[in-house]
C-alpha positions, -999 to +999 in steps of 0.1 A: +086+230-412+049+246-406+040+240-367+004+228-378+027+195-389+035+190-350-007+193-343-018+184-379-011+155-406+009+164-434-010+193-460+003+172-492+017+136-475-007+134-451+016+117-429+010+116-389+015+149-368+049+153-357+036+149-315+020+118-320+051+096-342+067+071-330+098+093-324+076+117-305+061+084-283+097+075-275+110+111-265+078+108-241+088+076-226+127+087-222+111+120-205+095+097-180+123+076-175+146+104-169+124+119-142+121+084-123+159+083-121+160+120-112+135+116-085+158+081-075+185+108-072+167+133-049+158+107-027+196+097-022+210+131-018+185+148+002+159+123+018+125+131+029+123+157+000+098+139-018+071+124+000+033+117+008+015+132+029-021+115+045-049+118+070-050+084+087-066+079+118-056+045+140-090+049+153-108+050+123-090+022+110-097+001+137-136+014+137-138+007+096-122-031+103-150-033+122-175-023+102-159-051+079-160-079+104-196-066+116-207-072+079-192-105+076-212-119+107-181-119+127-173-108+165-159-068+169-124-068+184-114-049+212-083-025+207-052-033+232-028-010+242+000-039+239-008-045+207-010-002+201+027-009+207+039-034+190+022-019+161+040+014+169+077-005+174+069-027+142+065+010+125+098+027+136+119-005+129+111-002+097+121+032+095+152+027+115+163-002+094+147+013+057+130-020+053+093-026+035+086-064+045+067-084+078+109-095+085+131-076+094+167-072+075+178-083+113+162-107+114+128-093+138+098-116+129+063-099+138+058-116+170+089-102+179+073-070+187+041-087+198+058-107+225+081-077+235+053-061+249+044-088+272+015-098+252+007-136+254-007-146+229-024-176+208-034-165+178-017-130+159-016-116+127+002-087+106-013-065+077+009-035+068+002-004+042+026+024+034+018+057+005-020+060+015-040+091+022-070+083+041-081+052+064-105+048+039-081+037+014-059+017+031-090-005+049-103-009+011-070-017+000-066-045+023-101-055+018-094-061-019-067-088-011-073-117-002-049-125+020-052-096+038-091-096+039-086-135+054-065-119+080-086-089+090-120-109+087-106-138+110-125-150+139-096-162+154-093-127+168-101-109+194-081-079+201-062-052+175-037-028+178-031+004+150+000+022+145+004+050+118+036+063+117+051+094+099+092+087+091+116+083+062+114+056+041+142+045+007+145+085+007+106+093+007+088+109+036+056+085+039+032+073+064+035+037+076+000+013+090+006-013+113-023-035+122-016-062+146-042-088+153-044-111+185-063-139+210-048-135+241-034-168+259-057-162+292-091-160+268-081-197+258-071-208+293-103-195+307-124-212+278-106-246+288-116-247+326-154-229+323-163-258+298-174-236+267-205-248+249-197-259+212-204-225+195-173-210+219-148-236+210-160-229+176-154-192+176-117-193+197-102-228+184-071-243+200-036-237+181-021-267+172+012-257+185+021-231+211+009-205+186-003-191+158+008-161+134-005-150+099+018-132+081+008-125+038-018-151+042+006-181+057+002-193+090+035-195+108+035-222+144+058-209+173+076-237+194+076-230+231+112-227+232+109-197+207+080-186+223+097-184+254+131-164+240+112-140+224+090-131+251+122-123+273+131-100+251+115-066+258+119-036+235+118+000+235+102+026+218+125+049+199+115+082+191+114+095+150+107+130+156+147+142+148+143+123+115+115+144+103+120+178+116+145+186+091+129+184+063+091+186+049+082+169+019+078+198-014+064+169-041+043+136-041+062+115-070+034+095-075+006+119-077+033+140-100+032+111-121+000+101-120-011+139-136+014+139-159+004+105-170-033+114-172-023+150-191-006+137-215-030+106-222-054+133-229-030+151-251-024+124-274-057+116-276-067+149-286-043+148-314-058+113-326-090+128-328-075+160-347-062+134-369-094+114-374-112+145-384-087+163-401-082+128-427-117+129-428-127+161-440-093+157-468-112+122-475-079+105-474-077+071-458-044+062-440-040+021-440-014+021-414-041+038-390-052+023-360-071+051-341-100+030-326-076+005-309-047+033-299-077+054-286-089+024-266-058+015-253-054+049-248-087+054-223-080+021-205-044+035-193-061+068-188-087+046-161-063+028-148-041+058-136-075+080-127-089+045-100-049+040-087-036+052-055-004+049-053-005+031-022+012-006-012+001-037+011+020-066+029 
């Protein structure tokens, strides 16, 4: 078997270069498949080994949501250091528990945190992110959802508190954003007895219960009673720093798969093109040939992979 046959069609059949069969394609996908259960494996027997590392800054975050909510017409919110802590708690809980969700496998609801802090609130809200690199990405990311984007553009707020945690995560070391959102109870009560004019009530409207949290775009009511137990319930801040001295992460998977993926896009498509050319200039036409549409399909995977991040929102 002459190696041009694994680059080359056939000399005499003409038949399709041994790297670009369908026996070839399915070795590729088994390769892939095989290295996702590896790196599954790696992340079981010796966590935090695989990982991503970022440059997130809370106070960028907070100063791009801003930006948003300044181009949207809205009111800027004020960071609060309560809420700076209930972001930061939110974060290590889901480290300490290895969860990726608003609740908790305990059973922790987002105002948990919020109202362990002491902060009295009226109206709060929750957007998370985990795998990003830059505040950048993770504001545009949020942006991009809707429910999210409903959440950080509300003018129900008035205050924010960031949290970007470093930690250990289903065996990957990755950086955690919380972003809590909140109207303080007092702002309400102080609206009420000054008499507000009709553009205040419209900008800080009353809860219809004894309030209000948005959590993946659905508005959850807290009764008094619950409002009341959960605000007895004060928490404490557990430090992570034991869980990531140990180890540093050596490989990104995603960004491992992502070049792969984008490598060998461009491989095959290379070897299309040899093919194309190489029919060509034998003038033989193949019937079972679909190179335009492979190609295509071929540079739309290749764009999708180059314009992902790798990142995730809640």
């Amino acid at each position: 078997m002459a190696w041009q046959n694994f680059f080359l069609p056939h000399k005499d059949t003409h038949k399709k270069a041994h790297l670009i069969s369908w026996e070839a394609i399915l070795i590729y996908v088994l390769f892939f498949i095989l290295l996702q259960v590896s790196f599954s494996i790696i992340n079981y027997t010796k966590p935090g080994v695989l990982g991503v590392t970022s440059n997130i800054d809370k106070q960028r975050v907070i100063e791009l949501t801003n930006a948003e909510r300044t181009k949207a017409g809205l009111n800027l919110i004020a960071e609060n250091s309560a809420l700076d802590q209930a972001a930061a708690a939110k974060a290590q809980n889901m480290f300490s528990e290895n969860y990726w969700a608003h609740f908790a496998p305990s059973g922790k609801s987002p105002w948990d945190f919020i109202l362990g802090t002491g902060y009295k609130f009226s109206y709060a809200g929750e957007n998370l992110a985990k795998n990003f690199s830059t505040s950048e990405d993770v504001v545009t990311a949020w942006m991009n959802s809707p429910s999210h984007k409903d959440n950080l553009l509300s003018s129900k707020y008035r205050e924010i508190g960031v949290a970007v945690v470093d930690g250990i995560l289903d065996g990957q070391r990755t950086t955690l954003v919380v972003q809590m959102f909140g109207t303080p109870t007092q702002l309400l009560a102080k609206a009420e007895t000054t008499q507000p004019s009709t553009e205040t009530v419209a900008e800080v409207p009353q809860p219809a219960s004894r309030a209000e949290m948005t959590v993946s775009g659905q508005k959850i009511n807290l009764s008094n009673q619950e409002y009341e137990q959960k605000s007895a319930k004060p928490f404490q801040l557990v430090s992570l720093t034991s869980q990531l001295s140990s180890v540093q992460p050596i490989l990104n998977p995603y960004l491992f798969f992502k070049t792969s993926g984008i490598l060998l896009i461009g491989f095959i498509f290379v070897i299309l093109t040899l093919d194309i050319l190489v029919l060509y200039k034998r003038g033989v036409f193949r019937i079972s040939s679909n190179h335009i549409a492979h190609m295509s399909l071929l540079a739309i995977s290749a764009a999708a992979l180059i314009t992902s991040n790798g990142g995730s929102i809640l």
